[in-house]
C-alpha positions as CSV (number, residue, x, y, z in Angstrom):
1,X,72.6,155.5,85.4
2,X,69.7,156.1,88.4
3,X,71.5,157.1,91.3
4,X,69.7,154.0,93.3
5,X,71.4,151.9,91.0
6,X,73.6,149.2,93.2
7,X,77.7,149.6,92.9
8,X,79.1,146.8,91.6
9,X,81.3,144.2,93.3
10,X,84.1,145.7,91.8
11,X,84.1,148.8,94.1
12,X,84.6,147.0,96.8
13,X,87.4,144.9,95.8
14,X,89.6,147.6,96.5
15,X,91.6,148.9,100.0
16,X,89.3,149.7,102.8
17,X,91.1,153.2,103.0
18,X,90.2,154.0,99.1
19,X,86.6,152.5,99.5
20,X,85.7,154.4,103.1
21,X,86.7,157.7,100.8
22,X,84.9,157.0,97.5
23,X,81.8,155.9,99.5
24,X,81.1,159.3,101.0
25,X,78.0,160.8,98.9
26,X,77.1,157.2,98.2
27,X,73.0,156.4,99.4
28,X,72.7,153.3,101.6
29,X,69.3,151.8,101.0
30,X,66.8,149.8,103.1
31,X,63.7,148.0,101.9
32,X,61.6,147.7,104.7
33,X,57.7,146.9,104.8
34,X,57.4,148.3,101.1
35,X,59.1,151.8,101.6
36,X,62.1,152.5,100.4
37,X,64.3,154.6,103.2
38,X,67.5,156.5,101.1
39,X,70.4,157.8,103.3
40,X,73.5,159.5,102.0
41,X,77.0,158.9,103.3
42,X,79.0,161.4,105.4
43,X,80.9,159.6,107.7
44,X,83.2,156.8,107.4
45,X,85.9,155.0,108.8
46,X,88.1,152.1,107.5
47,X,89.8,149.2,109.5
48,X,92.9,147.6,107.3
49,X,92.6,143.7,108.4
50,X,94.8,142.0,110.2
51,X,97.9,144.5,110.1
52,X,95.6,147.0,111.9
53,X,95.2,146.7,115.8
54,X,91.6,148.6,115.7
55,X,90.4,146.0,113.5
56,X,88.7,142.8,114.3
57,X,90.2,140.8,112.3
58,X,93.6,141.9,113.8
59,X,96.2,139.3,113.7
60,X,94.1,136.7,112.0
61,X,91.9,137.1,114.4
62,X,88.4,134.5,114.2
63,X,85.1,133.6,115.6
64,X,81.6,133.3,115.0
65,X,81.0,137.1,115.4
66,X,83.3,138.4,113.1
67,X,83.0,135.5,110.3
68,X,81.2,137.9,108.0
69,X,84.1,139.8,107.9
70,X,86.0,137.6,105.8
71,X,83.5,137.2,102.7
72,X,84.8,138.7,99.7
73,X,84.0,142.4,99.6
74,X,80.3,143.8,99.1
75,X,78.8,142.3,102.0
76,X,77.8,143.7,105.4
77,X,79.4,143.2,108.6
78,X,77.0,144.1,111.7
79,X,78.3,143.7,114.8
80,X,76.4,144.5,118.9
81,X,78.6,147.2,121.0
82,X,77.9,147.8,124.5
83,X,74.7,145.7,124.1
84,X,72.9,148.3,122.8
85,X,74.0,149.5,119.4
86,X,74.3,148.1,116.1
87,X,77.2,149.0,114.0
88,X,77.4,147.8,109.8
89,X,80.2,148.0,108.1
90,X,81.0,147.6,104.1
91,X,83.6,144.2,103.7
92,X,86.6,145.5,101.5
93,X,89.0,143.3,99.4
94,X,89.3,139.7,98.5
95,X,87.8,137.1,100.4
96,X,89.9,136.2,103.6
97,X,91.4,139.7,103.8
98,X,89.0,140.9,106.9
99,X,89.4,144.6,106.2
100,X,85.8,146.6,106.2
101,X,84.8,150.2,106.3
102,X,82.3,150.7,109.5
103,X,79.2,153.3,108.3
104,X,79.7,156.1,110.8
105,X,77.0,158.5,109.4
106,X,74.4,159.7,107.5
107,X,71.8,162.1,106.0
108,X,68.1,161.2,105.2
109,X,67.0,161.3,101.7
110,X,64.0,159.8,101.7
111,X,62.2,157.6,104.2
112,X,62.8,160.7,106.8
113,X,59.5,160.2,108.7
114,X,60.0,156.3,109.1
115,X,63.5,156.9,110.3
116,X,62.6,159.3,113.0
117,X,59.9,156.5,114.0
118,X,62.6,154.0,114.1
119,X,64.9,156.0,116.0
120,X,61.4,157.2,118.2
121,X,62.1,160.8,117.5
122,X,59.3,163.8,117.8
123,X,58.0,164.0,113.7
124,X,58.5,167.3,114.1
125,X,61.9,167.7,114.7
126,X,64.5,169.0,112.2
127,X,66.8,165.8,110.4
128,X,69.8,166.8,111.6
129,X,71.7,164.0,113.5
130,X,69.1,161.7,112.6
131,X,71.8,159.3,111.6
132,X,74.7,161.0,113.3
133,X,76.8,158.1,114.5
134,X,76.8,154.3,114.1
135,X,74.5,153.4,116.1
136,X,72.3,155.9,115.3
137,X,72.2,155.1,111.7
138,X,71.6,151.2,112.1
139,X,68.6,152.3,114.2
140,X,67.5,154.7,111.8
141,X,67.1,152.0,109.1
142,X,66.3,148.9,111.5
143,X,70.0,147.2,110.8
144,X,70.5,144.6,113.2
145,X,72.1,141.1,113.3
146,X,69.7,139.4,111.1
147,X,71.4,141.4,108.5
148,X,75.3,140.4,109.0
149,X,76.2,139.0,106.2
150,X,73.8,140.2,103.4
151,X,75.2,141.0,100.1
152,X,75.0,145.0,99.7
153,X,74.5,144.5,95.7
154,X,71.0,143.5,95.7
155,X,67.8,142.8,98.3
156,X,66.8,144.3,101.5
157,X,70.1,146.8,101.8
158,X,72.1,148.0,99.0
159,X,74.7,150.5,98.7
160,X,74.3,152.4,95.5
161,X,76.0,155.1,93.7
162,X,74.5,158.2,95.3
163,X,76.3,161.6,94.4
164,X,80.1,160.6,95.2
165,X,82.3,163.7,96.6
166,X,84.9,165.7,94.7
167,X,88.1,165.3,96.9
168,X,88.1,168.7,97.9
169,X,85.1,168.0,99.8
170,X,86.7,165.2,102.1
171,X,88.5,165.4,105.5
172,X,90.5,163.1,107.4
173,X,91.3,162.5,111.0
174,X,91.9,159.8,113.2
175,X,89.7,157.0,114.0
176,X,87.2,157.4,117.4
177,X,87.1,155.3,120.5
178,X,90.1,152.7,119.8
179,X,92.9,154.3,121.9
180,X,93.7,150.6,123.1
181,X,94.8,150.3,119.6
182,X,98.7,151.8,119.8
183,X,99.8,153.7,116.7
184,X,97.2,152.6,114.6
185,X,94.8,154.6,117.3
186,X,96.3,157.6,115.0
187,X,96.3,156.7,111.5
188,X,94.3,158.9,109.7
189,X,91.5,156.7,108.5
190,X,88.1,158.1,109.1
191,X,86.7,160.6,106.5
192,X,83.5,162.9,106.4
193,X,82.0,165.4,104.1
194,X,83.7,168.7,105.3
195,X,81.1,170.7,107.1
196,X,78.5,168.3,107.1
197,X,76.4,168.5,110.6
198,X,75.5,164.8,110.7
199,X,79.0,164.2,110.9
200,X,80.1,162.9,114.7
201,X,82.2,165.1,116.9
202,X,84.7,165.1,117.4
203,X,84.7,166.2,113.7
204,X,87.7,165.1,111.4
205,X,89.7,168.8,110.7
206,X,92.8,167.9,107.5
């Protein structure tokens, strides 16, 4: 099977911390104005649901921005930081569960000259940390709000099965930025391909 063929809905209907390991080597792909840009996972971190403080759907937690988050799993969750950045995440589980994996970062496959003009980057320059970081990703590929919500099986942005890792290849550290979050600031949920350097610093080391 083609390697831009979509996963099915059953991946996703699994725990966010299997999915956020089995979707590294996996291509995220955007249709936009005809070209087909193809990015390969290396970074990703996953947020459990309401048991886990770091998540926004902690403690049942509701509202119009994070509504998304509780479709069944397979569609995308974008959400605004700071006002500037765009972060999308992969919904996990059964409907109602609220648990995602947030895209932290990847590497161009195709589509690299668009990307660098999305992200307004000198042509010239080398691809590394291209999509090095949420935000820098969803730039990369023009995700914004108009896509919360989409389903990633099919249209405009699909996740598809992509060269998945042997587990050899995969490290695991704590999740970044969520120190507010009490223990679950140190669970060990955010993986990366070992050695990869569009991975964010500071880089995951077990």
């Amino acid at each position: 099977m083609s390697r831009l063929s979509a996963l099915p809905r059953s991946f996703f209907l699994r725990p966010a911390e299997t999915v956020a390991r089995e979707l590294l080597g996996r291509y995220l792909v955007r249709r936009l104005g005809g070209e087909r840009l193809v990015t390969r996972l290396v970074e990703t971190e996953a947020y459990l649901g309401a048991p886990d403080r770091a998540s926004h759907a902690w403690s049942g937690r509701r509202t119009a921005r994070n509504e998304s988050l509780y479709l069944i799993g397979g569609h995308a969750y974008v959400y605004l930081i700071y006002g500037i950045h765009h972060c999308l995440n992969v919904v996990t589980g059964a409907r109602e569960v609220g648990s995602a994996v947030l895209l932290r970062a990847a590497e161009a496959v195709t589509g690299e000259l668009r990307m660098k003009a999305n992200r307004r980057l000198d042509r010239a320059l080398g691809p590394t940390d291209l999509a090095g970081g949420p935000g820098k990703l969803c730039q990369a590929l023009a995700v914004d709000r108009r896509l919360d919500g989409v389903s990633l099986l099919r249209g405009e942005l699909i996740l598809a099965r992509g060269e998945p890792l042997d587990a050899e290849r995969v490290v695991a550290g704590p999740r970044i930025g969520i120190d507010y979050a009490g223990e679950a600031a140190g669970w060990p949920l955010r993986f990366a391909e070992m050695g990869n350097p569009e991975v964010s610093r500071p880089r995951p080391l077990a």
